[in-house]
TORPA-4810 file (N, C-alpha, C, O; in nm, 3 decimals):
<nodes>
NODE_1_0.044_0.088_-0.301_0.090_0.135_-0.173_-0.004_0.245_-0.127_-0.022_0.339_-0.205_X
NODE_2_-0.059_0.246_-0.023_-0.119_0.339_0.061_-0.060_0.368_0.149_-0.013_0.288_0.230_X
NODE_3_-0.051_0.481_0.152_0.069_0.618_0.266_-0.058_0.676_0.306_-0.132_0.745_0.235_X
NODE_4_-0.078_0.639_0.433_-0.130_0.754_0.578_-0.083_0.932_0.566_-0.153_1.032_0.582_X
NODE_5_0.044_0.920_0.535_0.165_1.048_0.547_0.070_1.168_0.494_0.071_1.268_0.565_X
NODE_6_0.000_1.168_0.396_-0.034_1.271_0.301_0.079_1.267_0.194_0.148_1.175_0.150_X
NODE_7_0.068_1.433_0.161_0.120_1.446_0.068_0.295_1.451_0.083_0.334_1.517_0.180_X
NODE_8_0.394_1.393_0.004_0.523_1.396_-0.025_0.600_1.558_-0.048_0.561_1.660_-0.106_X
NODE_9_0.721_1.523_0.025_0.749_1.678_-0.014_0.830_1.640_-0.111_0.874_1.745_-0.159_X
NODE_10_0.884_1.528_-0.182_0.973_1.505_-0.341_0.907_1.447_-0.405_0.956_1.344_-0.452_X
NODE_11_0.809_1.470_-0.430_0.720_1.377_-0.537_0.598_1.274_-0.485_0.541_1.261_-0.377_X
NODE_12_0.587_1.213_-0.602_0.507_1.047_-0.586_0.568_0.970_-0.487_0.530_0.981_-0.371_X
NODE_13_0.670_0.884_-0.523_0.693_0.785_-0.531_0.847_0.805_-0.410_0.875_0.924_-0.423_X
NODE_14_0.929_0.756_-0.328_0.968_0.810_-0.214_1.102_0.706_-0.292_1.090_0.592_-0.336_X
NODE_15_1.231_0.796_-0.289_1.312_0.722_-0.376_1.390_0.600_-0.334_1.488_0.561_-0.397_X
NODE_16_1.346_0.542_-0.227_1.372_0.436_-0.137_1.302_0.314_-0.241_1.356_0.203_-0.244_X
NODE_17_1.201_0.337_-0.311_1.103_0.238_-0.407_1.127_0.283_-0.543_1.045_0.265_-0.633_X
NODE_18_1.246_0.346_-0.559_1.264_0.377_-0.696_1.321_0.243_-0.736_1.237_0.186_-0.806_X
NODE_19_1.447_0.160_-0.717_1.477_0.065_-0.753_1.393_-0.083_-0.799_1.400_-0.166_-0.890_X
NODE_20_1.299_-0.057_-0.658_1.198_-0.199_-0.731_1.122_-0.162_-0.852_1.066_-0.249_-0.918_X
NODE_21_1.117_-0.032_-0.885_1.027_-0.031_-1.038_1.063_-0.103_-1.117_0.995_-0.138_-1.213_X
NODE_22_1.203_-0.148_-1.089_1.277_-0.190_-1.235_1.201_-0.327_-1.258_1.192_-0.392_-1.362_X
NODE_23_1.150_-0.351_-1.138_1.104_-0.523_-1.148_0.997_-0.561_-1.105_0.969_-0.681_-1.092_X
NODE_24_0.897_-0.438_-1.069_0.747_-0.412_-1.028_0.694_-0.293_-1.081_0.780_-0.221_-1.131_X
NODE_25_0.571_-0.248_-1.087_0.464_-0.152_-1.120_0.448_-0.134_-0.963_0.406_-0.219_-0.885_X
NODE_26_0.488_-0.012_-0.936_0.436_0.049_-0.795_0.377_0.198_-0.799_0.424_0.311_-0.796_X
NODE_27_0.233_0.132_-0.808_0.124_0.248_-0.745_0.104_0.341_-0.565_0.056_0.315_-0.455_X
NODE_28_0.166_0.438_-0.624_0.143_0.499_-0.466_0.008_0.627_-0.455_-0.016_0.724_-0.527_X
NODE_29_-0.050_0.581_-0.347_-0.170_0.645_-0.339_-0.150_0.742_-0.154_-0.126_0.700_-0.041_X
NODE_30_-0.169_0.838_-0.194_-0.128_0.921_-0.053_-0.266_0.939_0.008_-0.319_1.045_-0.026_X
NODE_31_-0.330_0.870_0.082_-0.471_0.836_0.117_-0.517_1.001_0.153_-0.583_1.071_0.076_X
NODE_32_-0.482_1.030_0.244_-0.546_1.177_0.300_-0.590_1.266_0.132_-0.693_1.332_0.118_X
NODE_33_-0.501_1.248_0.037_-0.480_1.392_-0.089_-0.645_1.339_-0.080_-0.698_1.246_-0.019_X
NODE_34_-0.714_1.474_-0.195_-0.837_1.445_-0.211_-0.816_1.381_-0.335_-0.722_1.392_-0.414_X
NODE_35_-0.943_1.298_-0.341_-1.002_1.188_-0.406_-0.926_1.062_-0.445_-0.968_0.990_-0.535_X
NODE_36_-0.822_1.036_-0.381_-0.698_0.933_-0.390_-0.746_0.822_-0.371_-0.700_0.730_-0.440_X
NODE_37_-0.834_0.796_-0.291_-0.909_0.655_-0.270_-0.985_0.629_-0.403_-0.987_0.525_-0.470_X
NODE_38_-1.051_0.755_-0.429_-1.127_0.729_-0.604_-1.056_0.669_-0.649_-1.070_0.546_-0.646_X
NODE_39_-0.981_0.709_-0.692_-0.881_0.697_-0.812_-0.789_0.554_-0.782_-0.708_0.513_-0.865_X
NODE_40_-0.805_0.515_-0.707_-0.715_0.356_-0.614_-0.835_0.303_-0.659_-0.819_0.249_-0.769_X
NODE_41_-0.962_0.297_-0.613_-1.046_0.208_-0.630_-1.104_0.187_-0.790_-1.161_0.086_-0.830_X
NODE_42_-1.074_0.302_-0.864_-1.093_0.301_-1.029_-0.989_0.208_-1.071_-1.016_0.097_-1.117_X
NODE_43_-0.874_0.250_-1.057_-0.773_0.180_-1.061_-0.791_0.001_-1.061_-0.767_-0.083_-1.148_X
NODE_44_-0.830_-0.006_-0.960_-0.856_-0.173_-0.866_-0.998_-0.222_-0.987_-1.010_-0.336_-1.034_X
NODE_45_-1.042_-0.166_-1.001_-1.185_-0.183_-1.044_-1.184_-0.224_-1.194_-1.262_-0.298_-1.253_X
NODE_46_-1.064_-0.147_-1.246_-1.108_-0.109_-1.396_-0.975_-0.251_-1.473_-0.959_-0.278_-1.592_X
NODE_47_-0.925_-0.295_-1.389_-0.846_-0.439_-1.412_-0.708_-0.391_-1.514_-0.657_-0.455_-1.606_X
NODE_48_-0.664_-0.236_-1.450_-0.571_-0.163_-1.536_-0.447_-0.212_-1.486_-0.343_-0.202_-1.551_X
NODE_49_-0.452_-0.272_-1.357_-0.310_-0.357_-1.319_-0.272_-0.482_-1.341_-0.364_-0.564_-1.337_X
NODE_50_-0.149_-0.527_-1.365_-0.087_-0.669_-1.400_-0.109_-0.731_-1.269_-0.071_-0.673_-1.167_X
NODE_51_-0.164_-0.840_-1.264_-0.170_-0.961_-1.123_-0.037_-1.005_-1.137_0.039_-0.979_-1.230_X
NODE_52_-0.018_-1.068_-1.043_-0.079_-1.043_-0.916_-0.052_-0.900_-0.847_0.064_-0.868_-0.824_X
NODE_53_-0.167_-0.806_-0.811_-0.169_-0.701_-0.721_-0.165_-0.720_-0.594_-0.262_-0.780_-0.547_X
NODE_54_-0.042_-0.672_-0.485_-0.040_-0.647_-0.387_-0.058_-0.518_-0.282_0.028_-0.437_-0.249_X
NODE_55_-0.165_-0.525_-0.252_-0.159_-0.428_-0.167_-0.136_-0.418_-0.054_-0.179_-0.489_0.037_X
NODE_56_-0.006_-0.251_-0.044_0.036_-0.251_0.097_-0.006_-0.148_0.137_-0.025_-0.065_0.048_X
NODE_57_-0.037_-0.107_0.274_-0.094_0.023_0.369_-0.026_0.008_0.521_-0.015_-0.078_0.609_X
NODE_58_0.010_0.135_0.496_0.035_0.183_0.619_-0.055_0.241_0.730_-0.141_0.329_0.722_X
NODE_59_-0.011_0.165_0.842_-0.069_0.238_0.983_-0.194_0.256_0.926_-0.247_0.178_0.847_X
NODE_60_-0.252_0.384_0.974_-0.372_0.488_0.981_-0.443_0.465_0.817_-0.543_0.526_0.777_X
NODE_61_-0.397_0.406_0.769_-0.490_0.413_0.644_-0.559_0.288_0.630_-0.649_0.276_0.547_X
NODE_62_-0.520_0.178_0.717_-0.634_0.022_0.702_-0.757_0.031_0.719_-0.831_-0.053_0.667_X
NODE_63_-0.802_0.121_0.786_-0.975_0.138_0.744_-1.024_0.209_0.671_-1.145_0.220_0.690_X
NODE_64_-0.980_0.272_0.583_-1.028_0.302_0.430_-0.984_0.253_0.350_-1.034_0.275_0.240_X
NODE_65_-0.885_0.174_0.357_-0.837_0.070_0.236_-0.902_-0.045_0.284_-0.928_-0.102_0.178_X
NODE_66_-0.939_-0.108_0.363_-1.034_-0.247_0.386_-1.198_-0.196_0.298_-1.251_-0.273_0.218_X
NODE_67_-1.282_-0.001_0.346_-1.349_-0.033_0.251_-1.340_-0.023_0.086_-1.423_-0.053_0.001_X
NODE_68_-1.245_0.014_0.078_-1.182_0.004_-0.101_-1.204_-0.197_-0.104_-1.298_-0.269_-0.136_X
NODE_69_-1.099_-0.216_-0.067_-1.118_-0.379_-0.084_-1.225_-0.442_-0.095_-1.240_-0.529_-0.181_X
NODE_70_-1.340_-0.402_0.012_-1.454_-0.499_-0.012_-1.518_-0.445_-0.086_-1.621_-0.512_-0.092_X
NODE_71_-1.526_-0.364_-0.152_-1.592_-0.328_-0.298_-1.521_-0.373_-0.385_-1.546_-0.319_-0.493_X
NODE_72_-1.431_-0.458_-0.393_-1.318_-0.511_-0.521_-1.253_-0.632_-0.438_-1.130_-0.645_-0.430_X
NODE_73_-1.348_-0.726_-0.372_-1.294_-0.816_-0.322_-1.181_-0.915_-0.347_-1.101_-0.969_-0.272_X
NODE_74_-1.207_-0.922_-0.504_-1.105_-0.980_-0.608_-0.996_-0.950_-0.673_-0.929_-1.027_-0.741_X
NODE_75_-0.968_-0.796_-0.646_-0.867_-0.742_-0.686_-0.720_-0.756_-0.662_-0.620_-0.755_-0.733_X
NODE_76_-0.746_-0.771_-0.532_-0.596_-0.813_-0.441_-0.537_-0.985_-0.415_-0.583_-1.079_-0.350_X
NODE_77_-0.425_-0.967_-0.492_-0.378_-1.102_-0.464_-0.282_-1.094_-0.277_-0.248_-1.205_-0.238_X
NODE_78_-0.263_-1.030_-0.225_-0.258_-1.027_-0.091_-0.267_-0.884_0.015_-0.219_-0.781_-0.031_X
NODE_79_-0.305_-0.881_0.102_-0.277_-0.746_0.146_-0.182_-0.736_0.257_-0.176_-0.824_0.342_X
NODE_80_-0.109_-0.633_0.259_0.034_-0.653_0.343_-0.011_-0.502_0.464_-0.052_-0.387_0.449_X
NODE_81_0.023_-0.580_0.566_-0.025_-0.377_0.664_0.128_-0.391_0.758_0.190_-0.476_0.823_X
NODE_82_0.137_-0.246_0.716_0.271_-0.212_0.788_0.267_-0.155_0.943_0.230_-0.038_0.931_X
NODE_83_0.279_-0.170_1.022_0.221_-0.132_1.168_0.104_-0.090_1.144_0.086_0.030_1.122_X
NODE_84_-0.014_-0.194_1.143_-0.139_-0.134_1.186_-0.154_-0.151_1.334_-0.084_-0.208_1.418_X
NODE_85_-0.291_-0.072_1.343_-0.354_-0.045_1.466_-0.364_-0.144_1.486_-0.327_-0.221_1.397_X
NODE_86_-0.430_-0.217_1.644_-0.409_-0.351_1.714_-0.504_-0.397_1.650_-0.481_-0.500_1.587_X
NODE_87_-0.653_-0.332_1.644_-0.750_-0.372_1.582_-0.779_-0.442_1.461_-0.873_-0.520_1.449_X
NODE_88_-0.671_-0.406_1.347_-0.683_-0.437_1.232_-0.562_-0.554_1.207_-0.516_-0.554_1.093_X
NODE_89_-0.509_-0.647_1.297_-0.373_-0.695_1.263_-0.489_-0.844_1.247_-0.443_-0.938_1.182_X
NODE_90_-0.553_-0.851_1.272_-0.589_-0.984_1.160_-0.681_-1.020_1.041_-0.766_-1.108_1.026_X
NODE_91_-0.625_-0.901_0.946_-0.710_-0.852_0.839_-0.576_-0.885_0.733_-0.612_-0.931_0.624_X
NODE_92_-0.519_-0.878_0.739_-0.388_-0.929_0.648_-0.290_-0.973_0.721_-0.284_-0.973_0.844_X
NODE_93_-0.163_-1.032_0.599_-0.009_-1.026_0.657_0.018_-0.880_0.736_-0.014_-0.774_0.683_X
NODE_94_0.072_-0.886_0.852_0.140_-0.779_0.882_0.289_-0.782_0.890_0.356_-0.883_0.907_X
NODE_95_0.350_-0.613_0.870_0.492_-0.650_0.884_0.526_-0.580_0.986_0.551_-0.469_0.939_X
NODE_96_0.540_-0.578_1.092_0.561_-0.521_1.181_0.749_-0.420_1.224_0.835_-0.474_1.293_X
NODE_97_0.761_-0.313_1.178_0.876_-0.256_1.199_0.891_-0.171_1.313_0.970_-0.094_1.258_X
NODE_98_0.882_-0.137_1.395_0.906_-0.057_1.534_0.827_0.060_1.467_0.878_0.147_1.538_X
NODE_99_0.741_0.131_1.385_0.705_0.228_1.364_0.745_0.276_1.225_0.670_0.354_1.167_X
NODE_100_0.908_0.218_1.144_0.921_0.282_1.061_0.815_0.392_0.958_0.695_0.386_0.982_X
NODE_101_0.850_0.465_0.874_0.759_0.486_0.792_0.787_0.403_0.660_0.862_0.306_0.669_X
NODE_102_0.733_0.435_0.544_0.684_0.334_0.469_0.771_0.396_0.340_0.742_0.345_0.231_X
NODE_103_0.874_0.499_0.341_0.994_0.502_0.291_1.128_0.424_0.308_1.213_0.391_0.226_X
NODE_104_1.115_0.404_0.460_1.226_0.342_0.532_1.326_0.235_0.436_1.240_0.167_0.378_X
NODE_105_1.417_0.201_0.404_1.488_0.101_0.316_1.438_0.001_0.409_1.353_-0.047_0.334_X
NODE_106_1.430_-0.059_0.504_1.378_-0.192_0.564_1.208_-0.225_0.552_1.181_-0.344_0.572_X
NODE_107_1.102_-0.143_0.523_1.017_-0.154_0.482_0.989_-0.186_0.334_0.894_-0.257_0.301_X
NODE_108_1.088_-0.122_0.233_1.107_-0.169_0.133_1.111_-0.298_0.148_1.015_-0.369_0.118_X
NODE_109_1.221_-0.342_0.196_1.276_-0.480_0.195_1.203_-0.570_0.223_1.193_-0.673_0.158_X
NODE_110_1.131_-0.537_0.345_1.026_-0.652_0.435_0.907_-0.637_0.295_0.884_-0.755_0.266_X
NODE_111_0.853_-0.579_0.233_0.738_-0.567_0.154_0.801_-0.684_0.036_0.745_-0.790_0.005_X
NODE_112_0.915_-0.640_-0.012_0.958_-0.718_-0.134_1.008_-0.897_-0.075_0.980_-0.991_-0.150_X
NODE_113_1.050_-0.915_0.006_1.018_-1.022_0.079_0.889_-1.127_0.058_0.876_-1.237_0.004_X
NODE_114_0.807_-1.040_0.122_0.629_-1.100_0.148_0.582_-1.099_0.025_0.476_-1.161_0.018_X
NODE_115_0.634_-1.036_-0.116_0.546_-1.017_-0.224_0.624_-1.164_-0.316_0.582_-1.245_-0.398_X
NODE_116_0.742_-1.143_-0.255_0.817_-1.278_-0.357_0.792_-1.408_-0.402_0.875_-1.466_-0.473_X
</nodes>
């Protein structure tokens, strides 16, 4: 998961996505923190995740996660964008929610949906 937001004021992980751990590995990467993209793309790179990997991004973060991707073209078994910019909506599945953010319980839902 790539969050636009920055940094969390309760942690990692936004407790709306606490429940799917039980039945996924969910990596959250807060794009703005420093060196978070490093560490996503080490991540992606170094084949430390179980496939199929899905990656999801929100809004404002699809053009630094598209260049993460094409340096690890193979990494992603789909990419999911949650209201992107107009520009970027035919670069993956999109899920389109009126704006929610990417805590929202219906963004949950719509993600676990598309990943099923």
């Amino acid at each position: 998961m790539f969050d636009p937001n920055g940094l969390a004021k309760h942690g990692e992980l936004p407790a709306t996505w606490r429940p799917l751990t039980e039945r996924r590995r969910v990596v959250w990467c807060r794009v703005p923190a420093d060196g978070a993209l490093t560490e996503a793309a080490e991540l992606l790179a170094d084949g430390g995740l179980t496939p199929p990997v899905h990656v999801v991004c929100g809004a404002q973060a699809v053009h630094p996660v598209l260049r993460v991707l094409d340096d690890q073209p193979d990494a992603a078994a789909s990419l999911l964008l949650v209201n992107p910019p107009p520009e970027a909506r035919n670069t993956g599945e999109v899920i389109t929610l009126e704006d929610l953010p990417l805590g929202h319980p219906e963004v949950v839902a719509a993600v676990e949906r598309a990943t099923a």
